[in-house]
PQR file with spaces between the fields and no chain letter, atoms N, CA, C, O and H, PARSE charges and radii, in Angstrom:
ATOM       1  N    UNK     1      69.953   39.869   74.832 -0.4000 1.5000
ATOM       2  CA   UNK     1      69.805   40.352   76.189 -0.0000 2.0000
ATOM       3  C    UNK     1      70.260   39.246   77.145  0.5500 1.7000
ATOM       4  O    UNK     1      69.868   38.103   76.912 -0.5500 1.4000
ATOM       5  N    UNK     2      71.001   39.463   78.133 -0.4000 1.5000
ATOM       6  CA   UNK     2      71.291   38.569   78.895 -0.0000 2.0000
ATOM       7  C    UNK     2      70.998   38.514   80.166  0.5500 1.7000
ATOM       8  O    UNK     2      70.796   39.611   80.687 -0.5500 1.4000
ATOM       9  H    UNK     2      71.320   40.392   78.323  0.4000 1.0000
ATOM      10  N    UNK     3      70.884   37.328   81.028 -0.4000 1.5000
ATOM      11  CA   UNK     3      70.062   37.175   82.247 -0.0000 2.0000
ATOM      12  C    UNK     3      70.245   38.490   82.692  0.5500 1.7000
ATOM      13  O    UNK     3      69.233   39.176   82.552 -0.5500 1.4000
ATOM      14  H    UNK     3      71.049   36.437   80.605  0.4000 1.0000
ATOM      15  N    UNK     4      71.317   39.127   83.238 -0.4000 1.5000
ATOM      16  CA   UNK     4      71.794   40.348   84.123 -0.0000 2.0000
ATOM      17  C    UNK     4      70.993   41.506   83.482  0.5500 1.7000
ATOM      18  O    UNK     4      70.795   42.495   84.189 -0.5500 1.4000
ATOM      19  H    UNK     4      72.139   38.569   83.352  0.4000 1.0000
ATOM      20  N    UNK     5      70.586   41.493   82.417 -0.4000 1.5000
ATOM      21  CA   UNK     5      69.713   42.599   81.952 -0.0000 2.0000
ATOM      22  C    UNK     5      68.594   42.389   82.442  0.5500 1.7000
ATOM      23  O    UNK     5      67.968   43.304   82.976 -0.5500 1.4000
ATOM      24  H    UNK     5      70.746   40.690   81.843  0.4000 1.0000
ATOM      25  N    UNK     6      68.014   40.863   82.340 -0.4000 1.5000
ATOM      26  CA   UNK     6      66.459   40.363   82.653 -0.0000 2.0000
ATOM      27  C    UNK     6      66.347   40.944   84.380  0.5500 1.7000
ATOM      28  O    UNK     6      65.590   41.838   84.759 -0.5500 1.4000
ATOM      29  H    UNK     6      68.522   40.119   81.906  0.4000 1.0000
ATOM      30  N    UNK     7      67.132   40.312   85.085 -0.4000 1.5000
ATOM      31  CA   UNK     7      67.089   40.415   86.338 -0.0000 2.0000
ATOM      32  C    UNK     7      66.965   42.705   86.760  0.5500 1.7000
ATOM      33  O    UNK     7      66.091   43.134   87.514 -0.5500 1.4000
ATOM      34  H    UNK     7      67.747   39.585   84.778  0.4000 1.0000
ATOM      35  N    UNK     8      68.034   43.687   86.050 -0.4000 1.5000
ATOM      36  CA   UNK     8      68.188   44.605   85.720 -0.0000 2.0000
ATOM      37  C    UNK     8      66.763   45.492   85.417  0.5500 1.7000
ATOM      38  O    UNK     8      66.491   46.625   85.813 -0.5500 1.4000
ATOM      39  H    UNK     8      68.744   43.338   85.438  0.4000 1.0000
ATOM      40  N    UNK     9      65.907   44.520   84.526 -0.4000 1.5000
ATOM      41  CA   UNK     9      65.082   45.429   84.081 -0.0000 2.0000
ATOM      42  C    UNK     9      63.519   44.836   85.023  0.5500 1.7000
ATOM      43  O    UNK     9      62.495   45.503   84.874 -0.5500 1.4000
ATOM      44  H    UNK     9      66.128   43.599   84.205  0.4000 1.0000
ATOM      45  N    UNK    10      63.496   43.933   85.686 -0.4000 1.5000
ATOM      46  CA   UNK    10      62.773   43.047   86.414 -0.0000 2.0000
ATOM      47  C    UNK    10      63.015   44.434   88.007  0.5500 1.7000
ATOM      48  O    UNK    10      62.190   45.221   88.472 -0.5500 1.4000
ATOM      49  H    UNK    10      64.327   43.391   85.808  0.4000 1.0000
ATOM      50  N    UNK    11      64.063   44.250   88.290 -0.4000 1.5000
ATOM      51  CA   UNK    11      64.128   44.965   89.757 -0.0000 2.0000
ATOM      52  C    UNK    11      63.546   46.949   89.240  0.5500 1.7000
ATOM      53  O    UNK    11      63.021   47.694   90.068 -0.5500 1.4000
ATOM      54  H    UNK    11      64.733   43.611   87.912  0.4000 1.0000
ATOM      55  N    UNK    12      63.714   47.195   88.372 -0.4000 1.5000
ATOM      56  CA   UNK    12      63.752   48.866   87.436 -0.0000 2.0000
ATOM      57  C    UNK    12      62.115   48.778   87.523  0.5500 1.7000
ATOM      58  O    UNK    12      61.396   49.645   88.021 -0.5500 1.4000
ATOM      59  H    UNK    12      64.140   46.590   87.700  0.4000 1.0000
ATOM      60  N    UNK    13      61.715   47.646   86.980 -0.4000 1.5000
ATOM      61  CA   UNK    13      59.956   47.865   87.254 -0.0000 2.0000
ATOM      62  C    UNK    13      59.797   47.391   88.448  0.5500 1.7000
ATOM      63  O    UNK    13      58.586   47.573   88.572 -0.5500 1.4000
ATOM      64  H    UNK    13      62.299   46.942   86.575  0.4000 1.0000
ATOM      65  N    UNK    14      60.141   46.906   89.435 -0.4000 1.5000
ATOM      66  CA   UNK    14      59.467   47.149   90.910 -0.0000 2.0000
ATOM      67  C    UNK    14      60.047   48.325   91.216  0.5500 1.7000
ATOM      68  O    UNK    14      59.708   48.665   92.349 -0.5500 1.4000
ATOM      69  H    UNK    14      61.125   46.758   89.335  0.4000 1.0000
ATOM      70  N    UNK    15      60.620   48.933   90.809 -0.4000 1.5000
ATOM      71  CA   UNK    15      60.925   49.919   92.140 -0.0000 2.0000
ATOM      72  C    UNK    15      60.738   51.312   91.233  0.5500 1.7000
ATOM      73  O    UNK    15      61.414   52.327   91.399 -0.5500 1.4000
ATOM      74  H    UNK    15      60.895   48.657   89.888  0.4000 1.0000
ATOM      75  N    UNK    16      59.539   51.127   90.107 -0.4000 1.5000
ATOM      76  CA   UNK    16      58.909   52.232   89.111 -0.0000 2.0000
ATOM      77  C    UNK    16      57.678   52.649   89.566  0.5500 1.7000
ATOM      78  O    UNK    16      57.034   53.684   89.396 -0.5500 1.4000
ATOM      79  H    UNK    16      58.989   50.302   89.971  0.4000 1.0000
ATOM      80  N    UNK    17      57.360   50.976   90.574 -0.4000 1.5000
ATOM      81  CA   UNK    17      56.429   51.539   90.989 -0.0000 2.0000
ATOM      82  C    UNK    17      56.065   52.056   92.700  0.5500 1.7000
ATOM      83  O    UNK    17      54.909   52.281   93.058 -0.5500 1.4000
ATOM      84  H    UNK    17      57.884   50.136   90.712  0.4000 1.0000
ATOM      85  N    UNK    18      56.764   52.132   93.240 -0.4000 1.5000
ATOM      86  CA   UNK    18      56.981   52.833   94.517 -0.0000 2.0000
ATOM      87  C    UNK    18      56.671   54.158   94.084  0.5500 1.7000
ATOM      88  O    UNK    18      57.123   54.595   93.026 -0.5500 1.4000
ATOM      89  H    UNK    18      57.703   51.950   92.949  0.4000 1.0000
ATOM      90  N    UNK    19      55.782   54.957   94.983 -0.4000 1.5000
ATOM      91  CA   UNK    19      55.535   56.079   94.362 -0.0000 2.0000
ATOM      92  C    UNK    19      56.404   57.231   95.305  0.5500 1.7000
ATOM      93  O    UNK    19      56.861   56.993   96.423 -0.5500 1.4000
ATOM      94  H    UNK    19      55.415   54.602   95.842  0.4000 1.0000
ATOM      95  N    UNK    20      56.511   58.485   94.600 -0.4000 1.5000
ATOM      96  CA   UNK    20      57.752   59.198   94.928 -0.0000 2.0000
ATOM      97  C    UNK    20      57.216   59.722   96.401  0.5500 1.7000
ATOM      98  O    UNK    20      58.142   59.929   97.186 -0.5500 1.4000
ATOM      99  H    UNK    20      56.140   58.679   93.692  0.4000 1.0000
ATOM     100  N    UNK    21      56.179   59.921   96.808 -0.4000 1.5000
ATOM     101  CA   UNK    21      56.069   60.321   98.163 -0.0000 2.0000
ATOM     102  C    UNK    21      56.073   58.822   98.852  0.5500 1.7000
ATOM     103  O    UNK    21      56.304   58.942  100.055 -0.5500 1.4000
ATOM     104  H    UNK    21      55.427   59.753   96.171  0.4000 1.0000
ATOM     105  N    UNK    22      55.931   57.763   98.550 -0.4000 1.5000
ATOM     106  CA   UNK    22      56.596   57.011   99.678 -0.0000 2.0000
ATOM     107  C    UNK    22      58.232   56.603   99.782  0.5500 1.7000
ATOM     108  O    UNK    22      58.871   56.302  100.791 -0.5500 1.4000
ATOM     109  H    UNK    22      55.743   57.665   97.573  0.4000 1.0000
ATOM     110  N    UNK    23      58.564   56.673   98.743 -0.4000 1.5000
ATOM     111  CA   UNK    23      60.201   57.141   98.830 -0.0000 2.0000
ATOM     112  C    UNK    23      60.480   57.785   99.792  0.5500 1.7000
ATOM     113  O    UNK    23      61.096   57.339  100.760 -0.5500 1.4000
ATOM     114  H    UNK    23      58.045   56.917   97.924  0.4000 1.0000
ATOM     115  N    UNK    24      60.104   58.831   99.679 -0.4000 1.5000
ATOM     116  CA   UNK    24      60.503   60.562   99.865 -0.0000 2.0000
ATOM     117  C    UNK    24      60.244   60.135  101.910  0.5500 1.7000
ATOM     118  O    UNK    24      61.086   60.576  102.692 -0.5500 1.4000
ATOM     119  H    UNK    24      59.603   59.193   98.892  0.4000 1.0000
ATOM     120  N    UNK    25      59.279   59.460  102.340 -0.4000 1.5000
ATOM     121  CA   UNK    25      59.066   59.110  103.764 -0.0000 2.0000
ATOM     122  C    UNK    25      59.939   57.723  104.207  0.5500 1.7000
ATOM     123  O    UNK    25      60.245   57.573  105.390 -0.5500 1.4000
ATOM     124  H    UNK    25      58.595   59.102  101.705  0.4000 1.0000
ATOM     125  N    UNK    26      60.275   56.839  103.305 -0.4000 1.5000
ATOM     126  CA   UNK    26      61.207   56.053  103.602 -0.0000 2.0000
ATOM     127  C    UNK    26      62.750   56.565  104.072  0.5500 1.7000
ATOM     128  O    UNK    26      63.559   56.153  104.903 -0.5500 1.4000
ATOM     129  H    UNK    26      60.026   56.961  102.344  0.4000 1.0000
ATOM     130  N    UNK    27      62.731   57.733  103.055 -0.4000 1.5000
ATOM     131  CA   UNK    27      64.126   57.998  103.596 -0.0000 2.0000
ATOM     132  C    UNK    27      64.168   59.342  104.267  0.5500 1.7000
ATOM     133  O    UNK    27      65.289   59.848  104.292 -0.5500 1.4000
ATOM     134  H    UNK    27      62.074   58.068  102.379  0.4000 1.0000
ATOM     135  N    UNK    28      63.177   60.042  104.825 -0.4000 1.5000
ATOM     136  CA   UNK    28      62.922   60.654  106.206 -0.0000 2.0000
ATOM     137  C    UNK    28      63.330   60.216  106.969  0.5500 1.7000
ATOM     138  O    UNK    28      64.395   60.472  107.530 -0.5500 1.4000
ATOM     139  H    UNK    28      62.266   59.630  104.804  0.4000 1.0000
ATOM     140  N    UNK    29      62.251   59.104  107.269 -0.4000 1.5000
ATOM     141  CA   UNK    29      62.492   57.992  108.252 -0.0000 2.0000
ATOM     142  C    UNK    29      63.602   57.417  108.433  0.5500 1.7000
ATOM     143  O    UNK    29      63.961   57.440  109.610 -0.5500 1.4000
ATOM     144  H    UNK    29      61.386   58.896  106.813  0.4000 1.0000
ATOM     145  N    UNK    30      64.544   56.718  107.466 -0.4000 1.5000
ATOM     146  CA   UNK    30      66.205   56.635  107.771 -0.0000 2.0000
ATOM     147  C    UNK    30      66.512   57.701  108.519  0.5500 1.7000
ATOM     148  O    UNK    30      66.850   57.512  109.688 -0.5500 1.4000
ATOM     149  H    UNK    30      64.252   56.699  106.510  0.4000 1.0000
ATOM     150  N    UNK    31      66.453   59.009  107.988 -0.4000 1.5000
ATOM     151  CA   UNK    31      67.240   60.089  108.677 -0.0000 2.0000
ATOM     152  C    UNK    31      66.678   60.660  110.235  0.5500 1.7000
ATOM     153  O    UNK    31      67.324   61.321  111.048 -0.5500 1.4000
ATOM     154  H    UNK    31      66.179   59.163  107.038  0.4000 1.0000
ATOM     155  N    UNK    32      65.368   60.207  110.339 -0.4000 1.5000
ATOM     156  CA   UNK    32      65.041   60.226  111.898 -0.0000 2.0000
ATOM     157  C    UNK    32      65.201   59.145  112.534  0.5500 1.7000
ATOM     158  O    UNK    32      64.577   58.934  113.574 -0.5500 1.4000
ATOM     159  H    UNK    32      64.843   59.670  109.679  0.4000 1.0000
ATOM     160  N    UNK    33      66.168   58.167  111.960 -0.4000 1.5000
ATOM     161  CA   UNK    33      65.949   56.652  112.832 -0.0000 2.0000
ATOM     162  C    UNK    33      67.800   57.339  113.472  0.5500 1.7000
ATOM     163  O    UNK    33      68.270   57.383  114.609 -0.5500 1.4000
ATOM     164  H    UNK    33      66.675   58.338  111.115  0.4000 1.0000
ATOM     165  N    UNK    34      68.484   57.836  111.886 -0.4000 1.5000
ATOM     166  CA   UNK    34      70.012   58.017  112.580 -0.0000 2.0000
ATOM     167  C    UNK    34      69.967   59.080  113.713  0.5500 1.7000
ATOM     168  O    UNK    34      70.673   58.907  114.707 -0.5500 1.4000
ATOM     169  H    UNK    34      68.103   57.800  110.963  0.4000 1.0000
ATOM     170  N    UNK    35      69.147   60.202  113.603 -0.4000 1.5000
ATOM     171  CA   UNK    35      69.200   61.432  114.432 -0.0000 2.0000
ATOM     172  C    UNK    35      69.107   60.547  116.226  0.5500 1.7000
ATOM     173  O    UNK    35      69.765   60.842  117.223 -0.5500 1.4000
ATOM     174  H    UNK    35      68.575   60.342  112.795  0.4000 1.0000
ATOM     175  N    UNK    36      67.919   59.305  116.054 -0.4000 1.5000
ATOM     176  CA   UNK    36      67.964   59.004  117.583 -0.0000 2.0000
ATOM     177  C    UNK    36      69.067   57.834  117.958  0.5500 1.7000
ATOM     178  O    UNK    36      69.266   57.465  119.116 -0.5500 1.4000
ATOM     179  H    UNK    36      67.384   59.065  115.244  0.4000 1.0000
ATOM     180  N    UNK    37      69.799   57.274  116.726 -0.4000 1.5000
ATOM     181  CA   UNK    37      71.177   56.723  117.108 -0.0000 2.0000
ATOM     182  C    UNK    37      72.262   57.376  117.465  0.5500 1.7000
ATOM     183  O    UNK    37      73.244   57.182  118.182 -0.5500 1.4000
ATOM     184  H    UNK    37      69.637   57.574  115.786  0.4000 1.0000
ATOM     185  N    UNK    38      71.725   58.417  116.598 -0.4000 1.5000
ATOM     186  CA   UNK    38      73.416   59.398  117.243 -0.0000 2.0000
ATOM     187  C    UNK    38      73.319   60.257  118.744  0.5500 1.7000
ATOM     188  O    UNK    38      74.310   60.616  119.380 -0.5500 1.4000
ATOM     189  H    UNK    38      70.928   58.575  116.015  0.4000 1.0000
ATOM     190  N    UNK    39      71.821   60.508  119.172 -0.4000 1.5000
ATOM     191  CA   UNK    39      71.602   61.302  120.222 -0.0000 2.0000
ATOM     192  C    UNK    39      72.251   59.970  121.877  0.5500 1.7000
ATOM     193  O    UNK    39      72.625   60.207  123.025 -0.5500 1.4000
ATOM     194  H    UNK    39      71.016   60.216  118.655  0.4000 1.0000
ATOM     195  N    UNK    40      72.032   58.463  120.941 -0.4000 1.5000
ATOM     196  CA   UNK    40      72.301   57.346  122.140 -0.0000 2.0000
ATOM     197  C    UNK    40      73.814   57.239  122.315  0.5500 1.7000
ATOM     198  O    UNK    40      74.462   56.575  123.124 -0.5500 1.4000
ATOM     199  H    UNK    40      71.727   58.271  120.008  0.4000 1.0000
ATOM     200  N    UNK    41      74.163   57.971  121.457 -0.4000 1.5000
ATOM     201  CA   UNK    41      75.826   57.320  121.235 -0.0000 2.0000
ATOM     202  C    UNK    41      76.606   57.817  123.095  0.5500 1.7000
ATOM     203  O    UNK    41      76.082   58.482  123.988 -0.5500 1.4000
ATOM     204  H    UNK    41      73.637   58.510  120.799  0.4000 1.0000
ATOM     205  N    UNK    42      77.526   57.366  123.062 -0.4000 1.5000
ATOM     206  CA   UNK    42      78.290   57.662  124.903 -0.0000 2.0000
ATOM     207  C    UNK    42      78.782   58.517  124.000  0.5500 1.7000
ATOM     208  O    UNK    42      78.977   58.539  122.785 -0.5500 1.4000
ATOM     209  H    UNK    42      77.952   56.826  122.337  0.4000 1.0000
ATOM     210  N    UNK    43      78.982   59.466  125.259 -0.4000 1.5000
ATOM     211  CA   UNK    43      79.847   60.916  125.418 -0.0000 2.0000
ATOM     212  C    UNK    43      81.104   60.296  124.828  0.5500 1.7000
ATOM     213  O    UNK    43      81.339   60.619  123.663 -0.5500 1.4000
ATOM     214  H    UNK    43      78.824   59.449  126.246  0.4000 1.0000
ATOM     215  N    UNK    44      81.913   59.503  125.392 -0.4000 1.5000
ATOM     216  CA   UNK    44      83.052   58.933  125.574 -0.0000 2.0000
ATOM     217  C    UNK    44      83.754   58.632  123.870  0.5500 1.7000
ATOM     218  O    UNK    44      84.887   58.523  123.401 -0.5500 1.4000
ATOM     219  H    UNK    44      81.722   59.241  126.338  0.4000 1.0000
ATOM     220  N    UNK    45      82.409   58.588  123.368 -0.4000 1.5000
ATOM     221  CA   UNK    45      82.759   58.232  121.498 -0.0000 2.0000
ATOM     222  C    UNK    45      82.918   59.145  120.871  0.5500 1.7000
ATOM     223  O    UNK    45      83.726   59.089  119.943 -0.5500 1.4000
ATOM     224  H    UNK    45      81.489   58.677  123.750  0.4000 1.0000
ATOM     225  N    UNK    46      82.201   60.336  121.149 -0.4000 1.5000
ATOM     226  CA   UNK    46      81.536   61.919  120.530 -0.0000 2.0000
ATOM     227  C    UNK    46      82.975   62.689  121.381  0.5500 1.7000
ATOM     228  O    UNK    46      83.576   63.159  120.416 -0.5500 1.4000
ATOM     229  H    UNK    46      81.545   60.381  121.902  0.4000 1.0000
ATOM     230  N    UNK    47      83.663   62.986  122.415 -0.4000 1.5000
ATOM     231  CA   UNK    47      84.080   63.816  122.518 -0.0000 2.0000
ATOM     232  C    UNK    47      85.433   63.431  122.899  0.5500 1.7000
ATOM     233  O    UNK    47      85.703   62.256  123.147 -0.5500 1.4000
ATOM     234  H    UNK    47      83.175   62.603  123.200  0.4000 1.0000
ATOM     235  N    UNK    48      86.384   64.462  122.964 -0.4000 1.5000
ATOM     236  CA   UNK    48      87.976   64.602  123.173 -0.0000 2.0000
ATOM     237  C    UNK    48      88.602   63.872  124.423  0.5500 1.7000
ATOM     238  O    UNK    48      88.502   64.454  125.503 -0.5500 1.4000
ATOM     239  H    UNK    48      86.165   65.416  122.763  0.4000 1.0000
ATOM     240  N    UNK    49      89.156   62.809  124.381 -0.4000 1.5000
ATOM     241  CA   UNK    49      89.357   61.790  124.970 -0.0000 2.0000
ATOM     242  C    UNK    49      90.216   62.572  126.527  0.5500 1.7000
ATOM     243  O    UNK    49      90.454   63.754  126.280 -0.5500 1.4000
ATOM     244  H    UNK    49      89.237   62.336  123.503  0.4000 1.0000
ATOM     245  N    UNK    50      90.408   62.405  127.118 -0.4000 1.5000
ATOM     246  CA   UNK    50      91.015   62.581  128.702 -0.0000 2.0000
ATOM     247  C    UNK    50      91.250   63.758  129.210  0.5500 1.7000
ATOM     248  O    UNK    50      92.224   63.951  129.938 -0.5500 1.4000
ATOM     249  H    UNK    50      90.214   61.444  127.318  0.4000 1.0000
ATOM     250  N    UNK    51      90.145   64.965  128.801 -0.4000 1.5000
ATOM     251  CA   UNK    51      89.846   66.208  129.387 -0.0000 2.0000
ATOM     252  C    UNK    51      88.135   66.360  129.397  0.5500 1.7000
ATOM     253  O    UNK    51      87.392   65.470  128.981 -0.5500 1.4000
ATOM     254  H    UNK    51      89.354   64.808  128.209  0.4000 1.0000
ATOM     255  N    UNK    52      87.764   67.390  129.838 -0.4000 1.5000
ATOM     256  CA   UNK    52      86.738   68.098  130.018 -0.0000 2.0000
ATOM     257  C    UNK    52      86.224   68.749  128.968  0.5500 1.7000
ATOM     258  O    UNK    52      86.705   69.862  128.754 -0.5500 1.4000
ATOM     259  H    UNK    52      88.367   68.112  130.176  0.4000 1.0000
ATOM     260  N    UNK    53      85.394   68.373  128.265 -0.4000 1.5000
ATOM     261  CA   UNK    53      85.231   69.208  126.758 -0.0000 2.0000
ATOM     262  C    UNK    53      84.013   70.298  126.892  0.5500 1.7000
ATOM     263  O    UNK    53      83.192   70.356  127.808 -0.5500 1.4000
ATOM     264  H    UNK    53      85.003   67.469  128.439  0.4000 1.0000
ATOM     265  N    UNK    54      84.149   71.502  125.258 -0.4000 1.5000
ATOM     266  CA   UNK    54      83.161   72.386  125.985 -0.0000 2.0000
ATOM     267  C    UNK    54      82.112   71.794  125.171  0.5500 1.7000
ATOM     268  O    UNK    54      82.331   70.768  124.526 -0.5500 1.4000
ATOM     269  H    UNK    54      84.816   71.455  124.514  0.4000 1.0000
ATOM     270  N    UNK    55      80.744   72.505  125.163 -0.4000 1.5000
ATOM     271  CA   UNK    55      79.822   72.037  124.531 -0.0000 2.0000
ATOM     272  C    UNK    55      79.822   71.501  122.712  0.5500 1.7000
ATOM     273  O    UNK    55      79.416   70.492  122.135 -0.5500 1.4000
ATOM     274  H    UNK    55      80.566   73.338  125.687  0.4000 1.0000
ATOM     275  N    UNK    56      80.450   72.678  122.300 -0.4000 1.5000
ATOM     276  CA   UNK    56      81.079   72.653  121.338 -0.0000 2.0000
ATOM     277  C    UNK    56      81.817   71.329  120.551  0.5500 1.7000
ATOM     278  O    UNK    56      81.791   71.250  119.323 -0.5500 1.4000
ATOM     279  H    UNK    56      80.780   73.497  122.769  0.4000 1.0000
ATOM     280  N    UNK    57      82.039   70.983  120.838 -0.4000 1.5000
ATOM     281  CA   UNK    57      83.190   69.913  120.715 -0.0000 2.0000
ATOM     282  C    UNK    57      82.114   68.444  120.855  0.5500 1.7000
ATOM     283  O    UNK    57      82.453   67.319  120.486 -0.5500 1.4000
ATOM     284  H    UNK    57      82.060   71.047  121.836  0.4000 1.0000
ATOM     285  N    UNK    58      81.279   68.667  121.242 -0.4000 1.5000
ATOM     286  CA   UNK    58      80.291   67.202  121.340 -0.0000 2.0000
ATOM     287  C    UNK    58      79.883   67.085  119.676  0.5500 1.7000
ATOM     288  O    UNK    58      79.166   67.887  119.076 -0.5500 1.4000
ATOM     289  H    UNK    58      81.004   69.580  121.542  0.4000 1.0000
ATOM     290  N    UNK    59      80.399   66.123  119.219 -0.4000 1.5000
ATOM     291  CA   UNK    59      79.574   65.223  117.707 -0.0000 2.0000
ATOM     292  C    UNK    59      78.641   65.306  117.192  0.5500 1.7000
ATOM     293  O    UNK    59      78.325   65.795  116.108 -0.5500 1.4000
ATOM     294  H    UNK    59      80.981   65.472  119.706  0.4000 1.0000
ATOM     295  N    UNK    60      77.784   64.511  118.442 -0.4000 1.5000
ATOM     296  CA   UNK    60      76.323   64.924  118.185 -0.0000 2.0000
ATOM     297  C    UNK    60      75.401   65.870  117.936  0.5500 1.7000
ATOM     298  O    UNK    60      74.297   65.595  117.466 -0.5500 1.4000
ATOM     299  H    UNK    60      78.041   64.113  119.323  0.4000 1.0000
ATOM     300  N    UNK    61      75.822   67.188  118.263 -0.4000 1.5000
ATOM     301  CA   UNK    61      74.871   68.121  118.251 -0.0000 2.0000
ATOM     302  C    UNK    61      75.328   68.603  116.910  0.5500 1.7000
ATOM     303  O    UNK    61      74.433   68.995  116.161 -0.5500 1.4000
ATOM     304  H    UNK    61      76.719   67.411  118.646  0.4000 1.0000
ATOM     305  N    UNK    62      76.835   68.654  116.372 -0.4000 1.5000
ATOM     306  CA   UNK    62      76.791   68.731  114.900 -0.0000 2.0000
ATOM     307  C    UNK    62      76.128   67.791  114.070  0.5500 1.7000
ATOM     308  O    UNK    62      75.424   68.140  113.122 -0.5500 1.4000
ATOM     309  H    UNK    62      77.562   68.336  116.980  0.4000 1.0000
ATOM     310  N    UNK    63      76.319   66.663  114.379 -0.4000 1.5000
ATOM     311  CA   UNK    63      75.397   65.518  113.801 -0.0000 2.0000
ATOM     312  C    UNK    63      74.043   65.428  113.614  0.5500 1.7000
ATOM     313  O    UNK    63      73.380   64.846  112.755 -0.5500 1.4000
ATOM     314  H    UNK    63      76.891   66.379  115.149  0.4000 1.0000
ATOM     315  N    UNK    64      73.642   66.325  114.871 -0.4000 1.5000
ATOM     316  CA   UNK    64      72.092   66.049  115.324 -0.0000 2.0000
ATOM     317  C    UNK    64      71.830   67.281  114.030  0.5500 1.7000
ATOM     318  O    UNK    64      71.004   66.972  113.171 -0.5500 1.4000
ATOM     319  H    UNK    64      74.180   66.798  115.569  0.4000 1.0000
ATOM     320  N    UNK    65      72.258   68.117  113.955 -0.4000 1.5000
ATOM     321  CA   UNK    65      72.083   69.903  113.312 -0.0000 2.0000
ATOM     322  C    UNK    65      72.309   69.300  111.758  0.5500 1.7000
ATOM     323  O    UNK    65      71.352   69.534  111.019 -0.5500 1.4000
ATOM     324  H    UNK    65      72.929   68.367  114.653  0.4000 1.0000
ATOM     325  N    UNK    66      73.332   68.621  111.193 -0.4000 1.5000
ATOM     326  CA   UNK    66      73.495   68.111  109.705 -0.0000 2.0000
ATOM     327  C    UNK    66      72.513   67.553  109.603  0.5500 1.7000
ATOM     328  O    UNK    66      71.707   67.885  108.734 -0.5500 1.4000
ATOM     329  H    UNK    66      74.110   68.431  111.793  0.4000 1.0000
ATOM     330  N    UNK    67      72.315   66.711  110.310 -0.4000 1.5000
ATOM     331  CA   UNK    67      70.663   65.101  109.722 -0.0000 2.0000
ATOM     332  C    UNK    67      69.340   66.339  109.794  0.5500 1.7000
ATOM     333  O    UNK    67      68.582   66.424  108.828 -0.5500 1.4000
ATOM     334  H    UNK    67      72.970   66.441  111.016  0.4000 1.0000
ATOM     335  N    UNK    68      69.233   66.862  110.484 -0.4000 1.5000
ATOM     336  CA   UNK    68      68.330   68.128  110.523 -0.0000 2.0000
ATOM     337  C    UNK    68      68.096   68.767  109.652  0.5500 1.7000
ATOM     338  O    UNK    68      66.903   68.999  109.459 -0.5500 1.4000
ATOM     339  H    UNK    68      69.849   66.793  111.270  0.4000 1.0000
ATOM     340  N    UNK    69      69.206   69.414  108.622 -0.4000 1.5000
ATOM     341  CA   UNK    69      69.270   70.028  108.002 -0.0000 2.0000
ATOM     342  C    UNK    69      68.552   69.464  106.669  0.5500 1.7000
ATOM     343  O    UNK    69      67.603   69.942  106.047 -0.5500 1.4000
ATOM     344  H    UNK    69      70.176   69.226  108.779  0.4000 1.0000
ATOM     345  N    UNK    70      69.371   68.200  106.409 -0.4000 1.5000
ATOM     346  CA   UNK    70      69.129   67.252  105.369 -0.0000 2.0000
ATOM     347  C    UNK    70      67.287   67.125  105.374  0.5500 1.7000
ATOM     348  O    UNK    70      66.441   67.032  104.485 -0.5500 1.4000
ATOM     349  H    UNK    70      70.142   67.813  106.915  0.4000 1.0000
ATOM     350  N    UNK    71      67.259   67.169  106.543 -0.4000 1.5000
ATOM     351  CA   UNK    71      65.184   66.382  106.729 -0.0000 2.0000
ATOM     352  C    UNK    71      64.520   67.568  105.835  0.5500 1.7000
ATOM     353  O    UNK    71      63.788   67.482  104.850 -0.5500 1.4000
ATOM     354  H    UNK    71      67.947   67.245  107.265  0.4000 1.0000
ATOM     355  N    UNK    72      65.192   69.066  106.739 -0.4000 1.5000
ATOM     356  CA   UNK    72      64.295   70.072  106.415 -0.0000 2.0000
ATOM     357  C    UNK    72      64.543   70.167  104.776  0.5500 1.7000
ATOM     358  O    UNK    72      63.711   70.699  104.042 -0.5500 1.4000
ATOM     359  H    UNK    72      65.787   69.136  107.539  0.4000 1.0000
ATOM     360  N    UNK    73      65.585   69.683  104.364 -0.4000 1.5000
ATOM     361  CA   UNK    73      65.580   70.219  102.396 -0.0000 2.0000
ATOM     362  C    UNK    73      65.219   69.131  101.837  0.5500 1.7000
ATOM     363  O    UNK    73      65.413   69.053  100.623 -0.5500 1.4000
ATOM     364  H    UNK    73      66.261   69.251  104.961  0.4000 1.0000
ATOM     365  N    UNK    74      64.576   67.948  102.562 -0.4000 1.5000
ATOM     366  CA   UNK    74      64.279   66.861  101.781 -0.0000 2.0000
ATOM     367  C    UNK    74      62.508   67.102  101.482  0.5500 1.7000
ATOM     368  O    UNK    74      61.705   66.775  100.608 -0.5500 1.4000
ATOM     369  H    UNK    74      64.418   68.012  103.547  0.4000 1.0000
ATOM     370  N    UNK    75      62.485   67.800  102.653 -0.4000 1.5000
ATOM     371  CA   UNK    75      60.520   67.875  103.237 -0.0000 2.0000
ATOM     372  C    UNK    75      60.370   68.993  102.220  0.5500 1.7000
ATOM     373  O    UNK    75      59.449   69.045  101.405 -0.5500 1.4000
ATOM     374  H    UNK    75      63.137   68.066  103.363  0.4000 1.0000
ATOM     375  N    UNK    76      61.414   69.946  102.339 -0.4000 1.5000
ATOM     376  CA   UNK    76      60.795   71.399  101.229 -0.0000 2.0000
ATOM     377  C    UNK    76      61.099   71.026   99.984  0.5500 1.7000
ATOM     378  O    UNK    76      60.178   71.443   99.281 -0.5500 1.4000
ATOM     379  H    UNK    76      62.162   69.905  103.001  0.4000 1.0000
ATOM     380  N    UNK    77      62.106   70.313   99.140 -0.4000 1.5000
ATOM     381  CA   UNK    77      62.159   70.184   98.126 -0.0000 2.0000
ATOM     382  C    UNK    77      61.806   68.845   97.486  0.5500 1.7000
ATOM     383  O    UNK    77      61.875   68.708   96.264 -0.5500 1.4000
ATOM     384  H    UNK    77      62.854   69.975   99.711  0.4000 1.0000
């Protein structure tokens, strides 16, 4: 066995013991930390550069609606 296994099977038992519902809220929490980065982002990044855009066309609210989506099938399943 060599160090890279030792080190391999050393990190496999810490993280055996994290239990699956605090996982499962760690990475909620990622996905509600991105939902309020993407809601900060400027217009100017999110939409069609040197016109008037319609609602449609804003990033975020697809963005905001995907990370959404992801929360709700992470929470039910």
């Amino acid at each position: 066995m060599t160090f890279l296994h030792w080190i391999g099977d050393a990190i496999r038992e810490q993280l055996l013991q994290v239990p699956l519902w605090g996982a499962r809220c760690l990475f909620i929490g990622l996905l509600l930390a991105l939902m309020g980065w993407v809601v900060q982002l400027p217009a100017s990044q999110v939409t069609p550069p040197g016109r008037r855009c319609e609602w449609y066309e804003d990033l975020r609210i697809w963005a905001w609606l995907a990370l959404m989506f992801q929360i709700i099938v992470y929470c039910v399943f």
